[in-house]
C-alpha positions in Angstrom: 104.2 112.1 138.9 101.6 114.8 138.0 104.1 116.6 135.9 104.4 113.6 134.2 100.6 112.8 133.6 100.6 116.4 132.2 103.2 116.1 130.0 101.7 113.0 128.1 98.2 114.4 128.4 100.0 117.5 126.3 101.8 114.9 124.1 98.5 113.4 123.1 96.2 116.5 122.7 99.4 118.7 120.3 99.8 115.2 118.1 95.7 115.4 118.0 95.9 118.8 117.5 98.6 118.8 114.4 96.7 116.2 113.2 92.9 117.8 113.1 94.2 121.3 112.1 97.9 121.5 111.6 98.5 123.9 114.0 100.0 124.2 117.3 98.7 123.0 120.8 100.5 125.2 123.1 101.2 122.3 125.1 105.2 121.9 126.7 106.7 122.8 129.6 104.9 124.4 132.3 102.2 125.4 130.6 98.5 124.7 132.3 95.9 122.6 130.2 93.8 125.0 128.4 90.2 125.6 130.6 87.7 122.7 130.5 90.2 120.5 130.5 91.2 117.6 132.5 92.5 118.2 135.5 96.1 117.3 136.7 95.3 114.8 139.1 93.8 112.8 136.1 95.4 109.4 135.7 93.0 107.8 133.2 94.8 107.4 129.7 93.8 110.2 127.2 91.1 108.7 124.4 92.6 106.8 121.3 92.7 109.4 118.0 90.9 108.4 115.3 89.5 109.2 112.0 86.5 111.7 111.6 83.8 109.6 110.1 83.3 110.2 106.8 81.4 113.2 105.4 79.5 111.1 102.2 79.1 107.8 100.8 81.0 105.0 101.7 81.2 101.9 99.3 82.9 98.5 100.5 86.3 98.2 100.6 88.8 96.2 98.5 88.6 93.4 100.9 84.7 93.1 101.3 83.4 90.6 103.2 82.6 87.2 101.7 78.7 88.1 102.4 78.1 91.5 100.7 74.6 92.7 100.9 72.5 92.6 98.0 72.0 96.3 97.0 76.0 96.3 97.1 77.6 97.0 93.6 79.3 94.4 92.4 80.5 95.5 89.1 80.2 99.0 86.9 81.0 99.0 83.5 81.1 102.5 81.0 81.4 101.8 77.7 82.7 105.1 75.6 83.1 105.4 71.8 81.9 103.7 68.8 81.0 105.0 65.7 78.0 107.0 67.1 80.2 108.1 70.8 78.1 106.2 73.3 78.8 106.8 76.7 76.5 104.1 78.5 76.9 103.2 81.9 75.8 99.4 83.2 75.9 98.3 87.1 75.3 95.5 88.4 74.5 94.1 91.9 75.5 91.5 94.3 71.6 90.1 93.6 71.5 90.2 89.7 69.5 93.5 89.6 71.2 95.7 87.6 70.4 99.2 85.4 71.9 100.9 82.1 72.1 103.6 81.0 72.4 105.1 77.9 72.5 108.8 76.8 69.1 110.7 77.6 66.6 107.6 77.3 65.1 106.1 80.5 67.4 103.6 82.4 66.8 100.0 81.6 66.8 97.7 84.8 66.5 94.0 84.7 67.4 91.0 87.1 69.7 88.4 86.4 68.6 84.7 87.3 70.5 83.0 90.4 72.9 81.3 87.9 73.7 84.5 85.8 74.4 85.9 89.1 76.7 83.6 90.2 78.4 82.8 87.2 79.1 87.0 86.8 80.8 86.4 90.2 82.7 83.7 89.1 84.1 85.0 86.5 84.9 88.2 88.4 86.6 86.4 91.5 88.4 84.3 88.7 92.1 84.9 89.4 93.0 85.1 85.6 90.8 88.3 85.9 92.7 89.7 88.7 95.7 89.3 86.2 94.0 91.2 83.3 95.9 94.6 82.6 94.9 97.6 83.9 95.3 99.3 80.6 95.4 98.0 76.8 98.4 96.5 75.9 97.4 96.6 72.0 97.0 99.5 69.3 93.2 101.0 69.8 90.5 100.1 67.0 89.8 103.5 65.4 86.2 104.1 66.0 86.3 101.3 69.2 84.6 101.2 72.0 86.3 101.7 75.4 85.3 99.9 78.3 85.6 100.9 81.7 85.6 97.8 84.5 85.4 98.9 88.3 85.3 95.7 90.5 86.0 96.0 93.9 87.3 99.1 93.5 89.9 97.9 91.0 89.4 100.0 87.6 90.8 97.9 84.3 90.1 99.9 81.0 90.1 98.0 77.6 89.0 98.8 74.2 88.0 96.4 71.0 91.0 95.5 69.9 92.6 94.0 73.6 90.3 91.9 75.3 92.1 88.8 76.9 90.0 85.5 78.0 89.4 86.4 81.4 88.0 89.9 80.4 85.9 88.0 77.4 84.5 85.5 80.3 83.1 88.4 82.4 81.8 90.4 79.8 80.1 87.5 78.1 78.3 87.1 81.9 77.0 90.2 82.3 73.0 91.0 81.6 71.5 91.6 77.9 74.7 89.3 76.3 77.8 91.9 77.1 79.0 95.1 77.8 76.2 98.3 76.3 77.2 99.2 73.2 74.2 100.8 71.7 73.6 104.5 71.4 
């Protein structure tokens, strides 16, 4: 029986130790746990392996709750291109503030009303939206604008020339009248 406590004890620590460092445990066979360790009369089950937590910053997951909190991102959008080569950057919050910015000027931040808010989440929850290709489908606009959609972690890119309904219905909801175009 103790042999046998061993022998899973070893099992768990060399698949915890292949996994953390890809090496080997030295566990198998008559070989003594390494010092500190438990000791063989030990019948309590080893720990369950998990993850290390993570090292930076975590955003929310695909499947976010139904009650994000308010400082959460709820949509990004870059817009690249254009005659003069913007690259402006708008992101928007689960509360309606939101912030562009464009180039080297000061960000712009603003607050959208409880409506605006709710329609922008509308039209992004929208299942025709889900259903919007991740790519465009059509020839590119010389001299376009690309834009760059991250919601819920879900990137869709589309330019000028491709921009289905559901796509037109979220960019038409989002602060200062659309996606930032200026330079």
């Amino acid at each position: 029986m103790v042999r046998g406590v061993r022998g899973k004890w070893c099992g768990t620590l060399l698949l915890a130790a292949a996994l953390a460092v890809g090496g080997t445990s030295g566990c198998g066979p008559g070989v003594e746990p390494a010092p500190g360790g438990p000791p063989s009369d030990v019948t309590a089950p080893a720990p369950p392996l998990t993850d290390p937590p993570a090292t930076g910053p975590t955003t929310a997951p695909a499947t976010a709750s139904p009650d994000p909190r308010p400082a959460e991102i709820l949509v990004e959008v870059v817009v690249n291109g254009g005659l003069a080569g913007v690259r402006n950057q708008l992101v928007v919050h689960y509360d309606g503030t939101w912030t562009i910015a464009s180039g080297t000027k000061p960000p712009r931040t603003g607050r959208q009303t409880p409506a605006e808010a709710a329609e922008l989440r509308a039209a992004l929850e929208d299942p025709a939206y889900a259903r919007v290709p991740d790519r465009p489908t059509g020839n590119p606009i010389p001299d376009g604008f690309q834009y760059f959609v991250t919601y819920r972690h879900h990137l869709v890119v589309a330019d000028d020339g491709d921009r289905p309904p559901a796509l037109r219905r979220v960019f038409a909801a989002l602060p200062e009248g659309g996606p930032p175009t200026g330079p």
